[in-house]
C-alpha positions in Angstrom: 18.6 1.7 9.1 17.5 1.6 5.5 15.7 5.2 4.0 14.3 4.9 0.3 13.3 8.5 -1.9 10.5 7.5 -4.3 10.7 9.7 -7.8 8.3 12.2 -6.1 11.2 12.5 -3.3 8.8 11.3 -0.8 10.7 9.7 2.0 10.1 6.5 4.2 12.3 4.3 6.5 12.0 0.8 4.8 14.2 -1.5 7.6 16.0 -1.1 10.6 17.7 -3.6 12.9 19.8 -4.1 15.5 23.3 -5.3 14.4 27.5 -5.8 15.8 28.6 -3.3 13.5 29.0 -1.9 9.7 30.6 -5.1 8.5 29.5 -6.6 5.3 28.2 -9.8 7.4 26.1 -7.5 9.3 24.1 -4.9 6.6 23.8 -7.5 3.8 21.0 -9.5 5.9 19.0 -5.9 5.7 19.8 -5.4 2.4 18.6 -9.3 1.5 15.2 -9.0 3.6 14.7 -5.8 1.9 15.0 -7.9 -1.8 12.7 -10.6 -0.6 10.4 -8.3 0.7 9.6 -6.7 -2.7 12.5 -4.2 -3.4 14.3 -6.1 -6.2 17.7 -5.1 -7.7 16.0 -3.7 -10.8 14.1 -1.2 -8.5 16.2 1.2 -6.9 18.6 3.6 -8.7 21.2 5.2 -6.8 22.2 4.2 -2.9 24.0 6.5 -0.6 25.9 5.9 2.1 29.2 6.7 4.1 32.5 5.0 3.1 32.3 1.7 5.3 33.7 -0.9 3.3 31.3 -3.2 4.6 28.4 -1.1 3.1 29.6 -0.6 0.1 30.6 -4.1 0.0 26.7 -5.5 0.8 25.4 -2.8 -1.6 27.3 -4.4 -4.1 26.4 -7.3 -3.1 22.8 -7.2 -3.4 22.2 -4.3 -5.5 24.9 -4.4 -8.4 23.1 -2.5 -10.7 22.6 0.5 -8.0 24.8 3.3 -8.6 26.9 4.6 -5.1 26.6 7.7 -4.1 29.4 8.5 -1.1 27.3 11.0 1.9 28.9 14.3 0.6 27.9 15.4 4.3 30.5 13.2 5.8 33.2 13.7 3.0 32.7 17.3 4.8 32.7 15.8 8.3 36.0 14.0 7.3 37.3 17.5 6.2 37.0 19.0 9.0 38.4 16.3 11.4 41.4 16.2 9.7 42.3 20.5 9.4 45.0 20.8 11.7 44.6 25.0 12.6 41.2 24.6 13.2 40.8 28.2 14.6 42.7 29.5 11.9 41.2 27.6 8.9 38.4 25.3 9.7 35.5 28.2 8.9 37.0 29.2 5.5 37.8 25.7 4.2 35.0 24.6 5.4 32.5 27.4 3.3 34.9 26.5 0.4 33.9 22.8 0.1 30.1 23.4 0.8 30.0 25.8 -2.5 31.4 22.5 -4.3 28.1 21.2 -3.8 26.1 23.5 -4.3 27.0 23.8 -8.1 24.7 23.3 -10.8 26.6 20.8 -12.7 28.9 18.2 -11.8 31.7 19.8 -14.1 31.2 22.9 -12.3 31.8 21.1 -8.5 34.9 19.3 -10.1 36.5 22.4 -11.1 35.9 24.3 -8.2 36.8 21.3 -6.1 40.4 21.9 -7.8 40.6 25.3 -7.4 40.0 24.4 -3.5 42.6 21.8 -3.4 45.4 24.1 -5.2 44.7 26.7 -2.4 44.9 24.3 0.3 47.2 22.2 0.0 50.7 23.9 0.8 48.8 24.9 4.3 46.7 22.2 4.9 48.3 18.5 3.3 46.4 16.0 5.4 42.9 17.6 5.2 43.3 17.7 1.6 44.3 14.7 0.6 41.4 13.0 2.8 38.8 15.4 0.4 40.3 14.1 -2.8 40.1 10.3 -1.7 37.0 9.1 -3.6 35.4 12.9 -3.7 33.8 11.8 -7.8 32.2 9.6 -5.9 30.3 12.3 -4.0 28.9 13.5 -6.9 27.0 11.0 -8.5 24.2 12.5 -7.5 24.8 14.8 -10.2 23.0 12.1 -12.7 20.0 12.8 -10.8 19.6 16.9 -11.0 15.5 17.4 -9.7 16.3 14.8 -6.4 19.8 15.7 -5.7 19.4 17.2 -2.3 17.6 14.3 -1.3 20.0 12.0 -2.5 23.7 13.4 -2.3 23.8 12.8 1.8 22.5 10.2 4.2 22.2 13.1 6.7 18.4 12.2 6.8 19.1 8.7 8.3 22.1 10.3 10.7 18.7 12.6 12.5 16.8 9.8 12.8 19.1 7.8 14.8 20.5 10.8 17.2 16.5 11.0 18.0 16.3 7.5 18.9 19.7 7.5 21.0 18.2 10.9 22.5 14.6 9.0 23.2 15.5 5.5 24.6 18.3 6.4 26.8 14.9 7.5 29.1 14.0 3.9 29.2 17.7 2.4 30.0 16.8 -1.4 29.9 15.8 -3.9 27.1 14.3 -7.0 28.1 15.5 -8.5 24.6 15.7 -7.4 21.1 12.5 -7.6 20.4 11.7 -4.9 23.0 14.3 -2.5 21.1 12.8 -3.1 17.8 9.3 -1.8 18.7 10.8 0.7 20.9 12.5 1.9 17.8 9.3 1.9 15.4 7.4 3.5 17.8 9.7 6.5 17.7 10.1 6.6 14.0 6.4 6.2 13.7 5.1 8.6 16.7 2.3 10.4 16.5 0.7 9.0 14.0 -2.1 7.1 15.0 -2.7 3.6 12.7 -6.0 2.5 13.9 -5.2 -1.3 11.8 -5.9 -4.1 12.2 -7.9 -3.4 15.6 -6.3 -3.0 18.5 -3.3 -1.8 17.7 -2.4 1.6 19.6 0.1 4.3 18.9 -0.4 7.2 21.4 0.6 8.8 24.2 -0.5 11.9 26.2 1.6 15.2 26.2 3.1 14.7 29.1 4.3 11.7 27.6 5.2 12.4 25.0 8.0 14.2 26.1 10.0 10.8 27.3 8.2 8.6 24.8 6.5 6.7 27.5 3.0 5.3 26.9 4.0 4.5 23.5 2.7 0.7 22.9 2.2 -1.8 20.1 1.2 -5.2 19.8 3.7 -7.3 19.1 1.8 -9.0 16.5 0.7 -6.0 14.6 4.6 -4.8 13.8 5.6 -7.6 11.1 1.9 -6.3 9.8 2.9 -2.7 9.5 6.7 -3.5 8.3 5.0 -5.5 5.5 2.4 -3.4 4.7 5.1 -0.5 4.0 7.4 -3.1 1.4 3.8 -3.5 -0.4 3.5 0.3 -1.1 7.4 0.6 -2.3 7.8 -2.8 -4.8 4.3 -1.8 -6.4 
């Protein structure tokens, strides 16, 4: 799944699809479609994602000229997996790193980020060394000061897709991919009601609402409304 941030930090899910994995075979189709469809490489500024090879590798790939921002929400993640006293030292550590983050300038977070590794690391080796591995790379968000809360974690993107695992395990059975995929703009799109082109529908009662059922779209309307979206980001 593929979020952009305009300069006004407004936020919109450009692509999502179905794929075998993170694997560089897999996301740079997405990535490609997304160029075609409008979103050149001169266009966007700064991508962020977790540390799968294969992501970084398409990113590359397609958008060279992008700079690579690592999710600073999963370096934390990664942290705290890897403390070994977890009662003793997980809460502490783990209010330590967040304060690297929240410093006003990136020379601030890197010298607080050593302060936090000195203190650490006689007690704590392994959890340490996995923050250091590629942690300048959580802070290139830094370049971009006004949108840097928008763009220093995926975390958005990692929401949306616990909502859709939460929402379709009600249905339990796909008749093909194309089933999931409108299954899966429905819930990114619900409840907004797009009354075009004519007859397309997008509603539900309350009731339900609460399992997403009721929610339908004309097949034919989706490539419509996936388009139209492209259109407002590459002009």
């Amino acid at each position: 799944m593929v979020l952009g941030i305009r300069l006004d930090n407004t936020q919109e899910i450009l692509a999502f699809k179905l794929t075998s994995g993170e694997s560089e075979a897999a996301v740079t189709p997405i990535l490609n479609d997304l160029y075609r469809r409008g979103l050149e490489g001169k266009n966007p500024k700064i991508v962020a994602s977790d540390g799968a090879e294969g992501i970084k590798a398409a990113i590359e790939t397609v958008y060279p000229y992008a700079k690579w921002q690592l999710c600073s929400t999963h370096k934390m993640r990664n942290l705290c997996s890897n403390i070994e006293q977890k009662k003793k030292h997980r809460k502490e550590m783990l209010n330590g790193a967040s304060l690297i983050y929240e410093s006003a300038t990136r020379k601030e977070a890197v010298i607080k980020s050593g302060s936090f590794c000195s203190k650490w690391e006689s007690v704590e080796r392994k959890a340490v060394k996995n923050f250091r591995k590629d942690f300048s790379r959580t802070l290139t968000f830094y370049e971009y000061a006004e949108d840097r809360r928008f763009v220093s974690t995926a975390n958005r993107l990692e929401r949306d897709l616990e909502e859709i695992r939460r929402r379709i395990k009600t249905q339990g059975y796909f008749k093909n991919e194309r089933s999931v995929d409108l299954w899966v703009y429905g819930i990114l799109k619900y409840p907004e009601r797009i009354k075009e082109p004519e007859g397309l529908l997008l509603s539900a009662t309350e009731e339900e609402t609460k399992e997403l059922e009721g929610v339908w779209i004309k097949e034919e309307c989706l490539s419509w409304m996936m388009k139209r979206t492209l259109h407002r980001w590459s002009n």
